[in-house]
N, C-alpha and C positions, 0 to 999 in steps of 0.2 A: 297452447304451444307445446309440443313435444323435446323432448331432449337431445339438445345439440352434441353432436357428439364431432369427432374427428377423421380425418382421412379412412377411407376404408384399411382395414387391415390393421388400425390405430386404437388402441384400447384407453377408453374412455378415461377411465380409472387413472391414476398413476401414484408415484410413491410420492409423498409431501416433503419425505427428508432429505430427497438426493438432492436438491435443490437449495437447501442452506450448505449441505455437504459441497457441494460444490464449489459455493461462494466462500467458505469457510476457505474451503482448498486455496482458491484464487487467492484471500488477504494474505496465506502463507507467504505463498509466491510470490505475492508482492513487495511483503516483508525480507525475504530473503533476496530480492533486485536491489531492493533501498540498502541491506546491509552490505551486500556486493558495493553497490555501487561508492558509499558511504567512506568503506576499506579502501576502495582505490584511489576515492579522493583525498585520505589524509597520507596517502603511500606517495602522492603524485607529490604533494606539497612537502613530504620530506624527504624528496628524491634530491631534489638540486642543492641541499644545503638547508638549513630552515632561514625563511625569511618572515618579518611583520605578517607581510599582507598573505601569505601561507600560512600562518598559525591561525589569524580569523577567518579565515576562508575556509581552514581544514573546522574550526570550531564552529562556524555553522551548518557544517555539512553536518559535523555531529548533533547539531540540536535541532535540526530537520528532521534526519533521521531517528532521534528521540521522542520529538514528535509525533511521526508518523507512526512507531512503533505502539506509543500510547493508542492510537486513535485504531491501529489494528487489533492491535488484540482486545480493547473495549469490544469491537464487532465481533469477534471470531468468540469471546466469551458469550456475547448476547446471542448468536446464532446457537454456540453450546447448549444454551441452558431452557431456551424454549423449544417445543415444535413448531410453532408459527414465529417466528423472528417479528418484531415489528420494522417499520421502514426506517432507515436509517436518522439521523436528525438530519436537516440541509445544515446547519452549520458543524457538524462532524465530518459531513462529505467535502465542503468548504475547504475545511483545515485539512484535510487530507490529500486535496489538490495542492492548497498550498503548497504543504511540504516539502511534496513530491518536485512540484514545480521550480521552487528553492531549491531544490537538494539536486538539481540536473542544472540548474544558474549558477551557483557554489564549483560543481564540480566542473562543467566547463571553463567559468574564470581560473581553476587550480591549472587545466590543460593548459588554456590560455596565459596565464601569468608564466607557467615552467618550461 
């Protein structure tokens, strides 16, 4: 068999690092959605006045985001520090759905409650 290569005019080769660089990029960005998002939910809950069910709600929106923050920069360190990255663990991706997923539940109910 001969060497497969790619579309004419597409070079075979390519660079290994733009590729964690990227994904590196992406946890930023993500990280910085989750803090946006995070700030607006404890703004939202101590918009109307504080009430109970707004101080838990703003407090899990923080510890969502806490989370999530851990489980980014674990990644965006491990991409740092190798050239080949290994694949992520399925329960760091897990938790990091979680989170996210939480942290957009959290912040809706803040909408929703105010």
């Amino acid at each position: 068999m001969g060497r497969v290569t790619g579309p004419p005019g597409v070079r075979a080769d390519r660079d290994p690092g733009l590729q964690p660089e990227r994904t590196r990029l992406a946890w930023r960005r993500t990280t910085l959605a989750a803090t946006v998002a995070s700030v607006l939910a404890v703004r939202t809950a101590l918009h109307g006045g504080v009430s109970a069910a707004g101080v838990v709600l703003g407090a899990l929106c923080c510890a969502c985001w806490l989370g999530f923050l851990l489980i980014a920069h674990r990644r965006i360190d491990t991409l740092s520090a190798t050239g080949t990255p290994a694949v992520p663990a399925p329960r760091h991706l897990t938790a990091a759905v979680l989170c996210t997923t939480a942290l957009a539940v959290c912040g809706a109910a803040l909408v929703l409650q105010g």
